[in-house]
mmCIF file as Biopython writes it, N, C-alpha, C and O atoms, coordinates in Angstrom:
data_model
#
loop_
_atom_site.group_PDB
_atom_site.id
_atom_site.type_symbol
_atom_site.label_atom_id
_atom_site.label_alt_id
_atom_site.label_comp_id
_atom_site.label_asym_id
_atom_site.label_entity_id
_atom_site.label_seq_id
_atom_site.pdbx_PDB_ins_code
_atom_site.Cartn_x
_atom_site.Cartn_y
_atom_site.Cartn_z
_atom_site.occupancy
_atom_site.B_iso_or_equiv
_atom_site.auth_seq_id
_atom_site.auth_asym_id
_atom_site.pdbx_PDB_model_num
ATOM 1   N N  . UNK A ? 1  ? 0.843  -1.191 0.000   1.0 0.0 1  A 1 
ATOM 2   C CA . UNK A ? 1  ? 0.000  0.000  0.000   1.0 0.0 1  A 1 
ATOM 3   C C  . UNK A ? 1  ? 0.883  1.247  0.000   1.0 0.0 1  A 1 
ATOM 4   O O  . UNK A ? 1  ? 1.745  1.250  0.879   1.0 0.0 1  A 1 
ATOM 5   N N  . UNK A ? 2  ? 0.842  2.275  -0.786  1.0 0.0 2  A 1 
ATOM 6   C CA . UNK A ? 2  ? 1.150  2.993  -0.749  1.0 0.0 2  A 1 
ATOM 7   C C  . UNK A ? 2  ? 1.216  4.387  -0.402  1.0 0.0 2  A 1 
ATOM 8   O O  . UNK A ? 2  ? 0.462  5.147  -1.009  1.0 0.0 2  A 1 
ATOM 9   N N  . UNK A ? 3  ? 2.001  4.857  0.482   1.0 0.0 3  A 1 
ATOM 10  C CA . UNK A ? 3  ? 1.809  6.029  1.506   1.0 0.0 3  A 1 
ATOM 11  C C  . UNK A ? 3  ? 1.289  7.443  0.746   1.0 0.0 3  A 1 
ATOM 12  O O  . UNK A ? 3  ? 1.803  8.001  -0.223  1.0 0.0 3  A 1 
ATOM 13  N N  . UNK A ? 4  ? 0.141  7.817  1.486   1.0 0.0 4  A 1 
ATOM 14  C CA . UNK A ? 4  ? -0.386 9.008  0.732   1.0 0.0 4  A 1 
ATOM 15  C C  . UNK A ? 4  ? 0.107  10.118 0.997   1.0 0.0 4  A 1 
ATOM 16  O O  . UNK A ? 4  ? 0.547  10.359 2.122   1.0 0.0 4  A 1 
ATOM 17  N N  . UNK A ? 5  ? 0.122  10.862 0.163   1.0 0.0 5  A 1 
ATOM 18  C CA . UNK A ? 5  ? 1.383  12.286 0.070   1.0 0.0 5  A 1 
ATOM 19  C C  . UNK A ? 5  ? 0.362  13.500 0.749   1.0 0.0 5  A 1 
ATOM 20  O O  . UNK A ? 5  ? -0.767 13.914 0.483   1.0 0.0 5  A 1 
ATOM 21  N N  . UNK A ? 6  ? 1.298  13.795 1.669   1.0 0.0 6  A 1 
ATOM 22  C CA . UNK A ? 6  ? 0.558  14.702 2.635   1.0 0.0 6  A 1 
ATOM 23  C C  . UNK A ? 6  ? 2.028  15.277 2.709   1.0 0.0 6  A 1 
ATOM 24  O O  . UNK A ? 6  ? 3.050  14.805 2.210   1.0 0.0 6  A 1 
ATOM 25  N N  . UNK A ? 7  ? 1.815  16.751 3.682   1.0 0.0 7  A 1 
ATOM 26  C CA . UNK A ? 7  ? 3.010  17.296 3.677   1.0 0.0 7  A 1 
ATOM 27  C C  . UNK A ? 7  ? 3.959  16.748 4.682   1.0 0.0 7  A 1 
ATOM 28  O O  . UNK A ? 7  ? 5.135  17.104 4.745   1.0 0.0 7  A 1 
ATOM 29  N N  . UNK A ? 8  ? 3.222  15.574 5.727   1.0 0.0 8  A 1 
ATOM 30  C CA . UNK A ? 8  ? 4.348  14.801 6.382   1.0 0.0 8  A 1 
ATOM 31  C C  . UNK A ? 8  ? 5.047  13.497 5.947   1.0 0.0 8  A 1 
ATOM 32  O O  . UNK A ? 8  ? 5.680  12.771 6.713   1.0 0.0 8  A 1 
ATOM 33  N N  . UNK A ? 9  ? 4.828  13.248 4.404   1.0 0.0 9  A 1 
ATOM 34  C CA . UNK A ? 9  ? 5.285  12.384 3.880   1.0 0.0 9  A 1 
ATOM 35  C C  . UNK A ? 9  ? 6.753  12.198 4.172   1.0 0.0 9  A 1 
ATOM 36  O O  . UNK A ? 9  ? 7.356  13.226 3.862   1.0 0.0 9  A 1 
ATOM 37  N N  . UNK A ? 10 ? 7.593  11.217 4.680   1.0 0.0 10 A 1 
ATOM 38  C CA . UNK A ? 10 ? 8.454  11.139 4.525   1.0 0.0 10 A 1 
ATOM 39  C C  . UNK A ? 10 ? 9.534  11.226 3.353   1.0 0.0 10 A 1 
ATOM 40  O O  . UNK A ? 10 ? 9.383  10.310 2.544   1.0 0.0 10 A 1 
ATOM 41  N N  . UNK A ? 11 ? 10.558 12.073 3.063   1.0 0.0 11 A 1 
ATOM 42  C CA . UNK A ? 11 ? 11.025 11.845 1.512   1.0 0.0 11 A 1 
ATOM 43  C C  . UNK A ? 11 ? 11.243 10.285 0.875   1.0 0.0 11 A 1 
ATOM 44  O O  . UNK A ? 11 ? 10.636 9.851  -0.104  1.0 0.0 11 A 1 
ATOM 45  N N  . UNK A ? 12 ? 12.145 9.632  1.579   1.0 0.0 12 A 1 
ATOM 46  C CA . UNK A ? 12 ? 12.484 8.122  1.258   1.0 0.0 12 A 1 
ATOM 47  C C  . UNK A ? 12 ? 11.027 8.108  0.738   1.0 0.0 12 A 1 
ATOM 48  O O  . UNK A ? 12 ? 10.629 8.149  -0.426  1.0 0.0 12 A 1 
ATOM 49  N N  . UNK A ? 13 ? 10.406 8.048  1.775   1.0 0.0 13 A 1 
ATOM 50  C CA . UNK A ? 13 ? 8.506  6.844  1.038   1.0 0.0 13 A 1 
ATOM 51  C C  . UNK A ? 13 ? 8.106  7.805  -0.137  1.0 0.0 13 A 1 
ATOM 52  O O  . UNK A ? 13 ? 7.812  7.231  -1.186  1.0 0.0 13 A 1 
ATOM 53  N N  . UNK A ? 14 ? 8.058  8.915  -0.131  1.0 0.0 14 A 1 
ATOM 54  C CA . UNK A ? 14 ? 7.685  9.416  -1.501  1.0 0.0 14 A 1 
ATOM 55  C C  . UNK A ? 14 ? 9.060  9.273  -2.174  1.0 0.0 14 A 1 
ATOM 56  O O  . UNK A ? 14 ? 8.719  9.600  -3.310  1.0 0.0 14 A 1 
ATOM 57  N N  . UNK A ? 15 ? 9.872  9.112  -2.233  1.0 0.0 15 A 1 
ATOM 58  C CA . UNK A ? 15 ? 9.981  8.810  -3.382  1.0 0.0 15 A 1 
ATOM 59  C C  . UNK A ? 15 ? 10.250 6.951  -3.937  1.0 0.0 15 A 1 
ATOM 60  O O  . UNK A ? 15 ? 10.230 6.647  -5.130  1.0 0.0 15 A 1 
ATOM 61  N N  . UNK A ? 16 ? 10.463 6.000  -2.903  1.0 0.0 16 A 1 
ATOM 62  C CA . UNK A ? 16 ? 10.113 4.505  -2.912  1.0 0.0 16 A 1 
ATOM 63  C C  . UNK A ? 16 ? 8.767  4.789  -3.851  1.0 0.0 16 A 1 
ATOM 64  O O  . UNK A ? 16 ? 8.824  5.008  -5.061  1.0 0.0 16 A 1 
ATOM 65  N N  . UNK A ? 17 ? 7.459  4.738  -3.006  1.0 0.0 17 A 1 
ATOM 66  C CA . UNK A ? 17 ? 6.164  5.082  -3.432  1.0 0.0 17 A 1 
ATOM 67  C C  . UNK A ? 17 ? 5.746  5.350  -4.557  1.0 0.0 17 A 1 
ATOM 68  O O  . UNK A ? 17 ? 5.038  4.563  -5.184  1.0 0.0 17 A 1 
ATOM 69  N N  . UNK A ? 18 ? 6.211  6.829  -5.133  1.0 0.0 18 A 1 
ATOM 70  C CA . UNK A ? 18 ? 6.144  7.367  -6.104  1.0 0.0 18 A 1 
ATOM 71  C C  . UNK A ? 18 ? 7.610  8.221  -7.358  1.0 0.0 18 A 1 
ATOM 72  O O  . UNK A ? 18 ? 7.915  9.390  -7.594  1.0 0.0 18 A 1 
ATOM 73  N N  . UNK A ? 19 ? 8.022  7.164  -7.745  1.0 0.0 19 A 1 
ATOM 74  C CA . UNK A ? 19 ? 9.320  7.434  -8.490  1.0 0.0 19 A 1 
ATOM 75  C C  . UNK A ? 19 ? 9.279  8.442  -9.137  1.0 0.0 19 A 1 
ATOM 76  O O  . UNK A ? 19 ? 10.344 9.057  -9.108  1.0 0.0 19 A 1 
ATOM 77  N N  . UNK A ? 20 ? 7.957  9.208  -10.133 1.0 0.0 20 A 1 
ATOM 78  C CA . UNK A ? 20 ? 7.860  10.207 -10.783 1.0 0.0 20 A 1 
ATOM 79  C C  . UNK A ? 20 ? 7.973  11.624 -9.875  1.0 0.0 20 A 1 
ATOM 80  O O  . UNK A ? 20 ? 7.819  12.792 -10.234 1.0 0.0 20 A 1 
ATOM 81  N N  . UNK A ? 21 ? 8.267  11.117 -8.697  1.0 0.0 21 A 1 
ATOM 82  C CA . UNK A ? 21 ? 8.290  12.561 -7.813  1.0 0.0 21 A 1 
ATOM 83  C C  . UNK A ? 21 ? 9.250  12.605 -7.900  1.0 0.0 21 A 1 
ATOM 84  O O  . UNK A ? 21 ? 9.411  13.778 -7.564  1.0 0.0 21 A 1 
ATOM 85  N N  . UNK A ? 22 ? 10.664 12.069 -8.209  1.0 0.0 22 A 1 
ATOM 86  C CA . UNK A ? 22 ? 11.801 12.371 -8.153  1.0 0.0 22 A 1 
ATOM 87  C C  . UNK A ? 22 ? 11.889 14.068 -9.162  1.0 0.0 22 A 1 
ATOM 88  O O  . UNK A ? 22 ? 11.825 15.226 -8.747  1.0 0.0 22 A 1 
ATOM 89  N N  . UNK A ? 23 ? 12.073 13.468 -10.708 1.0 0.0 23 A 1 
ATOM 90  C CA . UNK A ? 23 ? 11.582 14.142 -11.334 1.0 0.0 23 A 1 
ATOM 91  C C  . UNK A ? 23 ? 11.017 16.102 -10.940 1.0 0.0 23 A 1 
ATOM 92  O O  . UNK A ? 23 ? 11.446 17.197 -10.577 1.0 0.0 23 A 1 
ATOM 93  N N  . UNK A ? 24 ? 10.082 15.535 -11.264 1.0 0.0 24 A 1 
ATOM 94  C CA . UNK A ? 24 ? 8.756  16.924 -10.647 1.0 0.0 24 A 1 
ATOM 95  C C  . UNK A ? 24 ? 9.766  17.236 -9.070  1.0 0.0 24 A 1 
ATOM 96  O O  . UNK A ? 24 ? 10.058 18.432 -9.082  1.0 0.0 24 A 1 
ATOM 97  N N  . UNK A ? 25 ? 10.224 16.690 -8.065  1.0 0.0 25 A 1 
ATOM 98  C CA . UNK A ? 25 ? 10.833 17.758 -7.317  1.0 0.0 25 A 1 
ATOM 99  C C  . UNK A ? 25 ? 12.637 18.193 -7.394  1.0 0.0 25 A 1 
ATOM 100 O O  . UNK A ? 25 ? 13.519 18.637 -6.660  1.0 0.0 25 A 1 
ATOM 101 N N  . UNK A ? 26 ? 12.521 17.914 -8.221  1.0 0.0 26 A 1 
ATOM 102 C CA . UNK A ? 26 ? 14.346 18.135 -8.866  1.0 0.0 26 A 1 
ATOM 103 C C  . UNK A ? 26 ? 13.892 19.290 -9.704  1.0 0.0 26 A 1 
ATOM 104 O O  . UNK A ? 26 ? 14.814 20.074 -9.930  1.0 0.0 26 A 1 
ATOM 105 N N  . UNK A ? 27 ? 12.556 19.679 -10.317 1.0 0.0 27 A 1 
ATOM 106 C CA . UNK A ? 27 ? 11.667 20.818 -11.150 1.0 0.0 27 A 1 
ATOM 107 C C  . UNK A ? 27 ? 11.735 21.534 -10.132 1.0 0.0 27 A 1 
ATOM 108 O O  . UNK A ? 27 ? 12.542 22.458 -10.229 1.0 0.0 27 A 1 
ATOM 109 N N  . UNK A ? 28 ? 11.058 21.434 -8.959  1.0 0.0 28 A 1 
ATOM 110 C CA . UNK A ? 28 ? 10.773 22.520 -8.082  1.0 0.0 28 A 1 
ATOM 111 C C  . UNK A ? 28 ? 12.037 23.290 -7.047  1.0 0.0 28 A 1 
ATOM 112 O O  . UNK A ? 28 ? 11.966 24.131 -6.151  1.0 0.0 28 A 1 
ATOM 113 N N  . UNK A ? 29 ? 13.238 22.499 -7.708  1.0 0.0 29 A 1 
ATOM 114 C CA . UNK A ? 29 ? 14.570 22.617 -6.533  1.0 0.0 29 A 1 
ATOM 115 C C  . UNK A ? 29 ? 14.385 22.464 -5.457  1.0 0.0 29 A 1 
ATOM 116 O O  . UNK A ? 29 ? 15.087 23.230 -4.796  1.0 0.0 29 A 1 
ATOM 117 N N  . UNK A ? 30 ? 13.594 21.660 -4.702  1.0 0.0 30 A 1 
ATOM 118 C CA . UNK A ? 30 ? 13.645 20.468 -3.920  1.0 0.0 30 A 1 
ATOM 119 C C  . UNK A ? 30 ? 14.733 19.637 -3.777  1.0 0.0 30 A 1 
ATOM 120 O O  . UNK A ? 30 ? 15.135 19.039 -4.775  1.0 0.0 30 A 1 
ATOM 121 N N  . UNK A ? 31 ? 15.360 19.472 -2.567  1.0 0.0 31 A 1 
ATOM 122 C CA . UNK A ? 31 ? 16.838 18.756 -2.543  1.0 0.0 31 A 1 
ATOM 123 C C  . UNK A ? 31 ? 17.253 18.126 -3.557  1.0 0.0 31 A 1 
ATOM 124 O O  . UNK A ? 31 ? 16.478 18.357 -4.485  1.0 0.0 31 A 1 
ATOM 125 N N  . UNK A ? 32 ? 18.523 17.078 -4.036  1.0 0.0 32 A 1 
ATOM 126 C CA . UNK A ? 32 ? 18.716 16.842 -4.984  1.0 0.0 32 A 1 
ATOM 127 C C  . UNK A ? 32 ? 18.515 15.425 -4.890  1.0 0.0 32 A 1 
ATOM 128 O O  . UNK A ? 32 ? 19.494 14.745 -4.585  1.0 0.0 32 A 1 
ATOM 129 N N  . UNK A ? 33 ? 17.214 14.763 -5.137  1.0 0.0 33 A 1 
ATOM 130 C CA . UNK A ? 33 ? 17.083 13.188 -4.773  1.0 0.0 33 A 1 
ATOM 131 C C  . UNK A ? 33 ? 18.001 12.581 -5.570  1.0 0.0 33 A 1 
ATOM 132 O O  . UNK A ? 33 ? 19.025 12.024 -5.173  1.0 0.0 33 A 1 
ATOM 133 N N  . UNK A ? 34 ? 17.508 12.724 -7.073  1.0 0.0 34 A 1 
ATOM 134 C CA . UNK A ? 34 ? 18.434 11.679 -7.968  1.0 0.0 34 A 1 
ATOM 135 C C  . UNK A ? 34 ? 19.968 11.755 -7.382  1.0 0.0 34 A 1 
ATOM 136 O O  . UNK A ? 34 ? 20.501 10.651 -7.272  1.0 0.0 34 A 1 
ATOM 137 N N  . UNK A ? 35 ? 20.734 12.852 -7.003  1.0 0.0 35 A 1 
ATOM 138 C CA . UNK A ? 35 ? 22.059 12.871 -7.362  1.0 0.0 35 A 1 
ATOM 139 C C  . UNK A ? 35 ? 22.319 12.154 -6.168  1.0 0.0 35 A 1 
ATOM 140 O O  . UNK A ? 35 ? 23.481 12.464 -5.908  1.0 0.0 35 A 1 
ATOM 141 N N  . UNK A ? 36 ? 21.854 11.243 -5.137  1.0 0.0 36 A 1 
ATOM 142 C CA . UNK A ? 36 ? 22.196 10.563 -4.440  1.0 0.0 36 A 1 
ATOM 143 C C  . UNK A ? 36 ? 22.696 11.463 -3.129  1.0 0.0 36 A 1 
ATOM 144 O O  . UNK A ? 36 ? 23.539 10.869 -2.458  1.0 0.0 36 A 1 
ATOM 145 N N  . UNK A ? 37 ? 22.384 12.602 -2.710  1.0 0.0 37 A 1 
ATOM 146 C CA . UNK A ? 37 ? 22.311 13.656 -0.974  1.0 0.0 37 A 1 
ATOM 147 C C  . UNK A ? 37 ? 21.726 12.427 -0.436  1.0 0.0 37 A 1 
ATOM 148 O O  . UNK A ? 37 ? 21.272 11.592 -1.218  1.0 0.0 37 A 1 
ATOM 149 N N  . UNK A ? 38 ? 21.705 12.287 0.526   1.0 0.0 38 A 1 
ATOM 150 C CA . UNK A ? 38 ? 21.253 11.694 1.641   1.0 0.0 38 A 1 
ATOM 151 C C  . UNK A ? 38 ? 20.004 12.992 2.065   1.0 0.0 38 A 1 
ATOM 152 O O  . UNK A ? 38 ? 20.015 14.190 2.346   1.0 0.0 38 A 1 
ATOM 153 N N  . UNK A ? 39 ? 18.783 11.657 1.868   1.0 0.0 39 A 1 
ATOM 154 C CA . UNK A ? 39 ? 17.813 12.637 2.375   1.0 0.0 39 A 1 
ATOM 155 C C  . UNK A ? 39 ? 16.654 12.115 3.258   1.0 0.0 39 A 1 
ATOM 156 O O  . UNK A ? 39 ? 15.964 11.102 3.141   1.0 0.0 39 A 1 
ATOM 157 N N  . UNK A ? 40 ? 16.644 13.388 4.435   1.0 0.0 40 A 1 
ATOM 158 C CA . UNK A ? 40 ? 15.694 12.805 5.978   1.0 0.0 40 A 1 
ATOM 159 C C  . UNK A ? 40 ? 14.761 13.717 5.956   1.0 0.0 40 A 1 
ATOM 160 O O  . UNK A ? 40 ? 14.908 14.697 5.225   1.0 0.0 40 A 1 
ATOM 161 N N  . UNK A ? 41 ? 13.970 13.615 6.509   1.0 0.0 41 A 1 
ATOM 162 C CA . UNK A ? 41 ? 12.640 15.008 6.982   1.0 0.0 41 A 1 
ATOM 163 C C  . UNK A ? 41 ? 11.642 14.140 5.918   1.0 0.0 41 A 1 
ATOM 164 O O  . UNK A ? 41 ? 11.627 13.076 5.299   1.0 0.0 41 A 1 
ATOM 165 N N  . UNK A ? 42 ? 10.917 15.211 6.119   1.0 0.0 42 A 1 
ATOM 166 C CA . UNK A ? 42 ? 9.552  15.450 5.101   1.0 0.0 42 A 1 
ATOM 167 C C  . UNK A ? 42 ? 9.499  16.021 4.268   1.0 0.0 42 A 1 
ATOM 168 O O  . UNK A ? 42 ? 10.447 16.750 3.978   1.0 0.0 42 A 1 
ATOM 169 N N  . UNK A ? 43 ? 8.147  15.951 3.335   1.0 0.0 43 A 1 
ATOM 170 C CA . UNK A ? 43 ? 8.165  16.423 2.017   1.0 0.0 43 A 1 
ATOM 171 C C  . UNK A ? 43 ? 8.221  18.064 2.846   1.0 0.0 43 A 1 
ATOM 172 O O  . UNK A ? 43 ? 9.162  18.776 2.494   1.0 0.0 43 A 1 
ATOM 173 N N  . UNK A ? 44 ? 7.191  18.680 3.973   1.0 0.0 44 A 1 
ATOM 174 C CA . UNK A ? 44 ? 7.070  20.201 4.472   1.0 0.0 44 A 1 
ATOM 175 C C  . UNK A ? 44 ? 8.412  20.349 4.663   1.0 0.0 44 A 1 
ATOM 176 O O  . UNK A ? 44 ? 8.689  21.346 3.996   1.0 0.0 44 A 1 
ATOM 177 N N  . UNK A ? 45 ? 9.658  19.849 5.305   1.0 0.0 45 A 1 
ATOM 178 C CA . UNK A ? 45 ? 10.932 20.384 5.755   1.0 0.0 45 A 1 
ATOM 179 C C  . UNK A ? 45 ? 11.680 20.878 4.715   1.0 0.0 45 A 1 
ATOM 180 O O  . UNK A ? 45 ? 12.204 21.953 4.425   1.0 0.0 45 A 1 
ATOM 181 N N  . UNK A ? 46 ? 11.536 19.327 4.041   1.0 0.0 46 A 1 
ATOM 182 C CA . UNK A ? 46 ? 12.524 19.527 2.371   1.0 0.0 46 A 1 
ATOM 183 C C  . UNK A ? 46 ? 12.223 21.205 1.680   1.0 0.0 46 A 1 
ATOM 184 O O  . UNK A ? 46 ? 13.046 22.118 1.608   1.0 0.0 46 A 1 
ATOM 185 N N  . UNK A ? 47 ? 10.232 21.219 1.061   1.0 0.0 47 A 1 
ATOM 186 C CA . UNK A ? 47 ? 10.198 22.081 1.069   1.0 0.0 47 A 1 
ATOM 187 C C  . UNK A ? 47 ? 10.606 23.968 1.478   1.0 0.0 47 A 1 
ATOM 188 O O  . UNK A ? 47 ? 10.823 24.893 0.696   1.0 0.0 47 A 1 
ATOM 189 N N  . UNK A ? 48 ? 10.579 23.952 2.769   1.0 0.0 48 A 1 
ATOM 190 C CA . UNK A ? 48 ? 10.567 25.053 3.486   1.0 0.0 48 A 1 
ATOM 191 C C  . UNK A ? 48 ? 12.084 25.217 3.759   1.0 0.0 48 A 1 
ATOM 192 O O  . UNK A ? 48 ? 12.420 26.320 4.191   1.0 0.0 48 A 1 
ATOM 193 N N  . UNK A ? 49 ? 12.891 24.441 3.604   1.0 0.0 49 A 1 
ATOM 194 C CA . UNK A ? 49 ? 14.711 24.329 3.476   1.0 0.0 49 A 1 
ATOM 195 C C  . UNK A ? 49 ? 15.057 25.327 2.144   1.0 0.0 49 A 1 
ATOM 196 O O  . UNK A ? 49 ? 16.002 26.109 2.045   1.0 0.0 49 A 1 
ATOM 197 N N  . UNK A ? 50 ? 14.275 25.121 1.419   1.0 0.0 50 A 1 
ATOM 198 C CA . UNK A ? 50 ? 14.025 25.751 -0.110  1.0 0.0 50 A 1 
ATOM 199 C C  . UNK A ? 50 ? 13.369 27.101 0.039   1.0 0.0 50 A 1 
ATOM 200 O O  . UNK A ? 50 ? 13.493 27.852 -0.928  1.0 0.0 50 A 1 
ATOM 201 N N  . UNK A ? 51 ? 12.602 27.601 1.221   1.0 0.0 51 A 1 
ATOM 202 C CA . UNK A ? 51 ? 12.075 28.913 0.804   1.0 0.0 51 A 1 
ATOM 203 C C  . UNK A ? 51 ? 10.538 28.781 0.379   1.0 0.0 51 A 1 
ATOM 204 O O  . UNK A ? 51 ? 9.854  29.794 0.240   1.0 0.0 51 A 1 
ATOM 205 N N  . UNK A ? 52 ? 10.094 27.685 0.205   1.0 0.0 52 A 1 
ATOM 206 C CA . UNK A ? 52 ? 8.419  27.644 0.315   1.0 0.0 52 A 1 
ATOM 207 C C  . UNK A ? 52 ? 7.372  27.802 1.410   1.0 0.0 52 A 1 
ATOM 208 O O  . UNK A ? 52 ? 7.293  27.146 2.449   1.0 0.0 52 A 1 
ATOM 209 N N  . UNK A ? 53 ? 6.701  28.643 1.057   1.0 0.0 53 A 1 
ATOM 210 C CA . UNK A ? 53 ? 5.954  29.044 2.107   1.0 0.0 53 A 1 
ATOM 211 C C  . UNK A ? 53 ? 4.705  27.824 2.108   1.0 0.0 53 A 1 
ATOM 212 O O  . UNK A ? 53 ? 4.578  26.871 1.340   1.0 0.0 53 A 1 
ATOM 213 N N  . UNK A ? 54 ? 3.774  28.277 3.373   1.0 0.0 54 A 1 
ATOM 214 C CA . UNK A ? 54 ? 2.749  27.402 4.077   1.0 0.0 54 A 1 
ATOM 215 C C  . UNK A ? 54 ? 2.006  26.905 2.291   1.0 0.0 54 A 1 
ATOM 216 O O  . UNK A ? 54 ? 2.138  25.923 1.561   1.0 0.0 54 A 1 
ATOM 217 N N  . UNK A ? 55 ? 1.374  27.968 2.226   1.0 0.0 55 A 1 
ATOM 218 C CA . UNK A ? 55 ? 0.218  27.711 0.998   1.0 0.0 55 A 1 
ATOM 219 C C  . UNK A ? 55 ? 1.282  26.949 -0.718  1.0 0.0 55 A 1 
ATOM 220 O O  . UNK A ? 55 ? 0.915  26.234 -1.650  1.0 0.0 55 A 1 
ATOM 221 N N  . UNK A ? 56 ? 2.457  27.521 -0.412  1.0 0.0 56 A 1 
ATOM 222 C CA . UNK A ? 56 ? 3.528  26.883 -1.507  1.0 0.0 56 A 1 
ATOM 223 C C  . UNK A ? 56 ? 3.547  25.225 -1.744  1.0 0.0 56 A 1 
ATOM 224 O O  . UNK A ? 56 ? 3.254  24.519 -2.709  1.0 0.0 56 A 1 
ATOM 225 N N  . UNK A ? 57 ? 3.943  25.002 -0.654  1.0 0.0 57 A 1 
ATOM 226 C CA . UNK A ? 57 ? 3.584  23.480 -0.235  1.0 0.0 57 A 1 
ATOM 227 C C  . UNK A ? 57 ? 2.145  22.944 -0.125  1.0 0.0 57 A 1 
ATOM 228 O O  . UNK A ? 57 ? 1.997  21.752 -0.391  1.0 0.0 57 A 1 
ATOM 229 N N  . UNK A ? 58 ? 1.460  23.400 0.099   1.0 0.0 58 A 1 
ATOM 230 C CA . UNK A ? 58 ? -0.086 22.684 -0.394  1.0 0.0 58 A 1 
ATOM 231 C C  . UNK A ? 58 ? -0.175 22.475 -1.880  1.0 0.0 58 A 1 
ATOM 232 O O  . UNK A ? 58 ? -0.365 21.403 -2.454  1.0 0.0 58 A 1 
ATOM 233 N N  . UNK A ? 59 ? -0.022 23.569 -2.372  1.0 0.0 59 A 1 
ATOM 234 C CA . UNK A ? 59 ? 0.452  23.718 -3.897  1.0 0.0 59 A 1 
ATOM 235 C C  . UNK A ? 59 ? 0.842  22.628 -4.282  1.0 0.0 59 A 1 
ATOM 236 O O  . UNK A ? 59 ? 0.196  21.730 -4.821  1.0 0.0 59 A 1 
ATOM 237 N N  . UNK A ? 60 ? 1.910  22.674 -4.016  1.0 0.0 60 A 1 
ATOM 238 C CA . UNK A ? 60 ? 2.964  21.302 -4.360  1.0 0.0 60 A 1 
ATOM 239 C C  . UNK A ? 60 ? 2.565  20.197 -4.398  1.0 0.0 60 A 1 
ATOM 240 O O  . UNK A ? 60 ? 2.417  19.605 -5.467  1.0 0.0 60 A 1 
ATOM 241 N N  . UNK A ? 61 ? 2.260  19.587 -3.057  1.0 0.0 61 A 1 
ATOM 242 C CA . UNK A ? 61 ? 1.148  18.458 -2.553  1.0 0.0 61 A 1 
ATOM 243 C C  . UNK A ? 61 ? 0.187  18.081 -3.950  1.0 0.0 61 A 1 
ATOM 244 O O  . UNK A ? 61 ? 0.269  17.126 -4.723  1.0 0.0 61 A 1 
ATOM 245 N N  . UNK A ? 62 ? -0.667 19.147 -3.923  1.0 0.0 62 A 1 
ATOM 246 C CA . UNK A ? 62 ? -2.019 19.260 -4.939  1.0 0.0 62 A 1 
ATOM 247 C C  . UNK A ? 62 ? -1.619 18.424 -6.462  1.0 0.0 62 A 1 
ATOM 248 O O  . UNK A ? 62 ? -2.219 17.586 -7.135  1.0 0.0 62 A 1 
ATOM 249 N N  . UNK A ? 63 ? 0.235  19.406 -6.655  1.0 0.0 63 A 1 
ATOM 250 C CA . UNK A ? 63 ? 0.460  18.799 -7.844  1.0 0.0 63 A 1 
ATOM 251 C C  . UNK A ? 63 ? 0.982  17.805 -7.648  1.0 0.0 63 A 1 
ATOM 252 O O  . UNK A ? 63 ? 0.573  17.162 -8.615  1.0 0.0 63 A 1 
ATOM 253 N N  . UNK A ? 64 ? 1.631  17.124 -7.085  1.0 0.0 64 A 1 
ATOM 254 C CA . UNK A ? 64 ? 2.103  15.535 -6.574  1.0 0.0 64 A 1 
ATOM 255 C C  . UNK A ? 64 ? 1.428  14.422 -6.532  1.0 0.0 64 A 1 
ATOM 256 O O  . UNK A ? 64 ? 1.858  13.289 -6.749  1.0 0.0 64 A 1 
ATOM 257 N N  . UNK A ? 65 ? 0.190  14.794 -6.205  1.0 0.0 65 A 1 
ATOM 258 C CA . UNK A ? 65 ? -1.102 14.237 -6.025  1.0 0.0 65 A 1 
ATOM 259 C C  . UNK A ? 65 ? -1.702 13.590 -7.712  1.0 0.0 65 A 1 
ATOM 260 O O  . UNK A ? 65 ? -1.840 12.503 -8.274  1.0 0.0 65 A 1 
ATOM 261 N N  . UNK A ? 66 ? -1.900 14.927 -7.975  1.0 0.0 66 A 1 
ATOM 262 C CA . UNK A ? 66 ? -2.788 14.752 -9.869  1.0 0.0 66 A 1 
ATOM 263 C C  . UNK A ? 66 ? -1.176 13.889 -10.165 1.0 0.0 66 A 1 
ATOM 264 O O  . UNK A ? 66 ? -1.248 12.665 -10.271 1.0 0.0 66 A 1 
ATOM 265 N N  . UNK A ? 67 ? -0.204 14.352 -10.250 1.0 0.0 67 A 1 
ATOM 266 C CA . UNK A ? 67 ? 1.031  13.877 -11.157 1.0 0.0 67 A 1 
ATOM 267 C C  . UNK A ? 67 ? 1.064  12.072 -10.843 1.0 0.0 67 A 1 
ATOM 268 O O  . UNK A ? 67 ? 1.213  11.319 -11.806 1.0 0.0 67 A 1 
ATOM 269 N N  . UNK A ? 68 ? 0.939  11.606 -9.677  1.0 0.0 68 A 1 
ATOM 270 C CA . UNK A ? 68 ? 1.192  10.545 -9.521  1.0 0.0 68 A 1 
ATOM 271 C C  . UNK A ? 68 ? -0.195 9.194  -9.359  1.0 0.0 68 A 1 
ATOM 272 O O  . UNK A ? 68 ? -0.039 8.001  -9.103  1.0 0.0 68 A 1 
ATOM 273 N N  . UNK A ? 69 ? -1.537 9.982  -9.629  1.0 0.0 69 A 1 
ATOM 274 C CA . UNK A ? 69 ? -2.989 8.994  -9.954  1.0 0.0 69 A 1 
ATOM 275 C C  . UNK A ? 69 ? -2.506 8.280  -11.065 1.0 0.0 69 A 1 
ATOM 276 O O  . UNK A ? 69 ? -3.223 7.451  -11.625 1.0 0.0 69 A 1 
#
C-alpha cells in the first residue's frame, strides 16, 4: 500500500512510493534526490529548506497528487 502524500510524507517513502516525484521535485529545486544527498525530513521540511511558504507546499502536494494517480 502505498503512503499518501501529505506534507508529512516522509522523503524516502515518496519517493520509494512514487518514483515520478523524483523528477517533478528536482523541477521545483527540492533537494537533490536523484544525485544521491542523503535525504531525511519530510516532504514540508525539504520544502521550506528551499524557501516555500505554508500555501507553496499545499500547492505542491495538490500537484504531486494529480502527477502521480
Amino acid at each position: 500500500m502505498k503512503t499518501q502524500i501529505t506534507k508529512d510524507i516522509e522523503i524516502e517513502d515518496l519517493v520509494r512510493d512514487y518514483p515520478a516525484s523524483v523528477k517533478f521535485m528536482a523541477e521545483k529545486g527540492i533537494k537533490c534526490i536523484a544525485c544521491g544527498e542523503p535525504i531525511w525530513g519530510t516532504l514540508e521540511e525539504a520544502a521550506k529548506e528551499k524557501g516555500y511558504k505554508d500555501e507553496e507546499i499545499d500547492n505542491l502536494i495538490i500537484e504531486l497528487q494529480s502527477l502521480t494517480k
